[in-house]
C-alpha positions in Angstrom: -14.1 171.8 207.8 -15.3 169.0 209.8 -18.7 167.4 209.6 -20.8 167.2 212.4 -24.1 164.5 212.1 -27.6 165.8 212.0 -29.4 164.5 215.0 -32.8 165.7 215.1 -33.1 165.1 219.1 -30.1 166.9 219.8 -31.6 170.5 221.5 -34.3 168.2 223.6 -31.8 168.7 226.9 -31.6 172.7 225.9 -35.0 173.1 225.8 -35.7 171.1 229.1 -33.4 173.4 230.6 -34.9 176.7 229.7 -38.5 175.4 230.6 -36.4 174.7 234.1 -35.3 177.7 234.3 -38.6 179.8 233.8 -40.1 177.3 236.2 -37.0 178.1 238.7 -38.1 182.0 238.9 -41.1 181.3 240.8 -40.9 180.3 244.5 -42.5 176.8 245.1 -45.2 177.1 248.0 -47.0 175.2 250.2 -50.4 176.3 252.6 -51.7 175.0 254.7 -54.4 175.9 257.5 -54.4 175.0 261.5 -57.9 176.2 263.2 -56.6 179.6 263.9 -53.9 180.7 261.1 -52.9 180.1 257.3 -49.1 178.7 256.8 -47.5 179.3 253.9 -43.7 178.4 253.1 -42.0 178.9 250.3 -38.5 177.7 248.9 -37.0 180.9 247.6 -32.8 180.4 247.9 -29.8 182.4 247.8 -31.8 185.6 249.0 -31.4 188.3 251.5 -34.6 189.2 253.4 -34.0 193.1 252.1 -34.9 191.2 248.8 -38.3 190.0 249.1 -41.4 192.0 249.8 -44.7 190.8 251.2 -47.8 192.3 250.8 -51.1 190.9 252.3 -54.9 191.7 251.8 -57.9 189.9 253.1 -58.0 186.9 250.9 -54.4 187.2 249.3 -50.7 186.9 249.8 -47.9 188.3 247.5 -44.6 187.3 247.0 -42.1 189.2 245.2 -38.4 189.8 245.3 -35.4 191.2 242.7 -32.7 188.4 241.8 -29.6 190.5 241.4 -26.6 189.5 238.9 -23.1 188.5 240.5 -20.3 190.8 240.2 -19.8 191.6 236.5 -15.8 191.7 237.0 -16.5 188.2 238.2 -18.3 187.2 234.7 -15.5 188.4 232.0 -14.3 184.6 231.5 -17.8 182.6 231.7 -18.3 180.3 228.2 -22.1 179.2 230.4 -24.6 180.5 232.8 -28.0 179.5 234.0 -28.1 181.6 236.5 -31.3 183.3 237.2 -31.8 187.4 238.0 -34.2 189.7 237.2 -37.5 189.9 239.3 -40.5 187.5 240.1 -43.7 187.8 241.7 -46.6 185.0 243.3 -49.8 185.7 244.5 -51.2 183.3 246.5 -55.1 183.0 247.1 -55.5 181.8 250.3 -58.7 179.5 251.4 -60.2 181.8 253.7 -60.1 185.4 254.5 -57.1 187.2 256.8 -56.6 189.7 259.1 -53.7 191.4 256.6 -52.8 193.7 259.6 -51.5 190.7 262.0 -49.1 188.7 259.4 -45.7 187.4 260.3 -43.2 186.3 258.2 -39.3 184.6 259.1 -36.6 183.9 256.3 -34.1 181.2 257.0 -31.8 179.3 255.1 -33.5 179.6 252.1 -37.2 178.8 253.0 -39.7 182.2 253.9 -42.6 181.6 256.5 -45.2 183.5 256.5 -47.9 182.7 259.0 -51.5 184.6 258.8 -54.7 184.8 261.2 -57.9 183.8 259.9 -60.8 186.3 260.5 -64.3 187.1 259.3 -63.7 190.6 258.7 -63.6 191.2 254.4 -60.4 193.3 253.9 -59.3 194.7 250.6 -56.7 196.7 252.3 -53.1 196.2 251.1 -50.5 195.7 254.0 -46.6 195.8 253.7 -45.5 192.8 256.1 -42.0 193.2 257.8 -40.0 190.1 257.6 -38.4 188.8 261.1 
C-alpha cells in the first residue's frame, strides 16, 4: 500500500471545474438596442439550429435548446468527460416592449442572433420564432 499526503487544497481545481461547468450550460448573451430593434446574441456552440427553440412575448425572449450525448459506442473507453448534455433554458427581459410576431433569428458558427422590433403595443402573447 502506498501513502499518498493529505493536502487540504487538493479538490480546489475539481470544484472550480464543476462551478464551470454549471456556468457553461447557460448561453452567455449580450443586448443591445438601436432606435428601432432589440439585438441580442448569444454564444451557444456545437449546436444545430433544429436544437434551439425561441419563443418571444412582448417584454421577453427565451432561449432554450437539448445538448445531446455523443455516440455511446464512442464512450466505452473514456477514464474523463466534461462534456455537457442535457437541456438549458434563458429568458431574457428585454428593456422595452416587442412586437413578438416580427422576430428574426440567424445561427452561425456558434453564435444565435436574434433581432426584435420595438413597439408600444403590450403583448403577452407567446410566439414560436423560426430560426434562419
Amino acid at each position: 500500500m502506498s501513502l499518498t499526503e493529505w493536502n487540504p487544497f487538493r479538490d480546489f481545481d475539481t470544484f472550480s471545474s464543476y462551478r464551470t461547468l454549471e456556468t457553461s450550460a447557460v448561453p452567455k448573451v449580450d443586448v443591445y438596442q438601436t432606435q428601432n430593434d432589440i439585438v441580442i446574441t448569444a454564444e451557444i456552440p456545437g449546436m444545430s439550429k433544429e436544437d434551439l427553440d425561441i419563443d418571444a412575448t412582448g417584454n421577453s425572449i427565451k432561449i432554450s435548446a437539448e445538448c445531446r450525448k455523443t455516440n455511446e459506442n464512442d464512450r466505452n473507453n473514456i477514464y474523463h468527460s466534461e462534456e455537457y448534455y442535457g437541456t438549458f433554458y434563458r429568458t431574457i427581459a428585454l428593456p422595452t416592449e416587442i412586437n413578438s410576431e416580427n422576430v428574426k433569428a440567424s445561427y452561425k458558427d456558434g453564435v444565435l442572433s436574434i433581432i426584435a422590433s420595438k413597439t408600444n403595443n403590450v403583448s403577452t402573447k407567446q410566439h414560436k420564432v423560426v430560426i434562419d
